[in-house]
N, C-alpha and C positions, 0 to 999 in steps of 0.2 A: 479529519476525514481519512479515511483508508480505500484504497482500492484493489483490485483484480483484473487481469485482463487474461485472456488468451494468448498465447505468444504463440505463433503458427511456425516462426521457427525453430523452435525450441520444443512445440507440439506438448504444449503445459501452461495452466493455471501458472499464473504470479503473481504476486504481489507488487504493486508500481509503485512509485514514488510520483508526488504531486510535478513533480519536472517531466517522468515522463506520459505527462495525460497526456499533454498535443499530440502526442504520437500516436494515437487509436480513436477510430472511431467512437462518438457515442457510443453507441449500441453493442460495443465492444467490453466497455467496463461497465464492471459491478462493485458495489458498494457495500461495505460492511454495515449490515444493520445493527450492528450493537449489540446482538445477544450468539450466544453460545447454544451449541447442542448441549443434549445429555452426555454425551463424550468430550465434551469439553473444545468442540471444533467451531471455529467462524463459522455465522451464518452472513451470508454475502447476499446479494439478487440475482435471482437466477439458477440458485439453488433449488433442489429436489429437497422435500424435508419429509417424514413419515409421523403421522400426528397418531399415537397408538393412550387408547386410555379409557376415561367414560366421561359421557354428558349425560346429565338427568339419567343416570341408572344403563346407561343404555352403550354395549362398547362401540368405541371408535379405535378404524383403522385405514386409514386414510392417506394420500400423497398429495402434496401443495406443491406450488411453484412457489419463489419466494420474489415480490415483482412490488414497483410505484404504483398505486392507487389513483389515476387522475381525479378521479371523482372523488377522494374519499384526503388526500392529498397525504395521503401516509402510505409507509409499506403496507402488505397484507402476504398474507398466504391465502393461494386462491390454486381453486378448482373448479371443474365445469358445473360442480355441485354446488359448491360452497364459498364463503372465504370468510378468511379468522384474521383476528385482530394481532398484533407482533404479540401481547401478554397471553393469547391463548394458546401460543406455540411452542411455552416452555416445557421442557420436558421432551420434546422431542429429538427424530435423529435426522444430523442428513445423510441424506443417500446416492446425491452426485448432484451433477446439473444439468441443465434444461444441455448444454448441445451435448455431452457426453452420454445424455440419455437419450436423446431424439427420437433414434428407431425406436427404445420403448415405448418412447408417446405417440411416436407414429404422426410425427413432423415433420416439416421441413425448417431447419432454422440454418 
């Protein structure tokens, strides 16, 4: 397992080691979902990803969050529209992440 946290002092993404999880909240890390963008970057949770392409003929251009599924009990990428399964993500880019974007989404996290 791999993780990510915030470091508020450092005011940046990190990468943690499994010694220091105790030290952040849940809701503080993110987990490496196992795939890569088209640029060759981790996709972690919490990620912004941009899904650009086509279904049935038709294009798609699109932003996910990248987030646990309770109900579904896997990752997904999800939107207020949609959500795609981890294999229908490849190909895609990321774009930042949920707190670094926030004002874009027009949150509060």
């Amino acid at each position: 397992m791999k993780f990510r946290a915030y470091d508020e002092y450092l005011n940046e993404m990190r990468i943690i080691s499994m010694r220091e999880i105790k030290n952040y909240r849940e809701e503080d890390l993110m987990q490496f979902i196992g795939l890569l963008d088209k640029n060759g970057k981790e996709i972690y949770e919490g990620d912004l990803i941009r899904v650009s392409g086509y279904e049935d003929r038709m294009p798609i251009d699109a932003i996910f969050e990248i987030k646990w599924s309770e109900e579904n009990y896997c990752i997904i990428a999800y939107n207020e529209a949609e959500w795609l399964m981890p294999l229908d993500i490849v190909g895609c880019e990321v774009i930042g992440h949920v707190r670094s974007l926030s004002h874009f989404l027009n949150r509060n996290l």
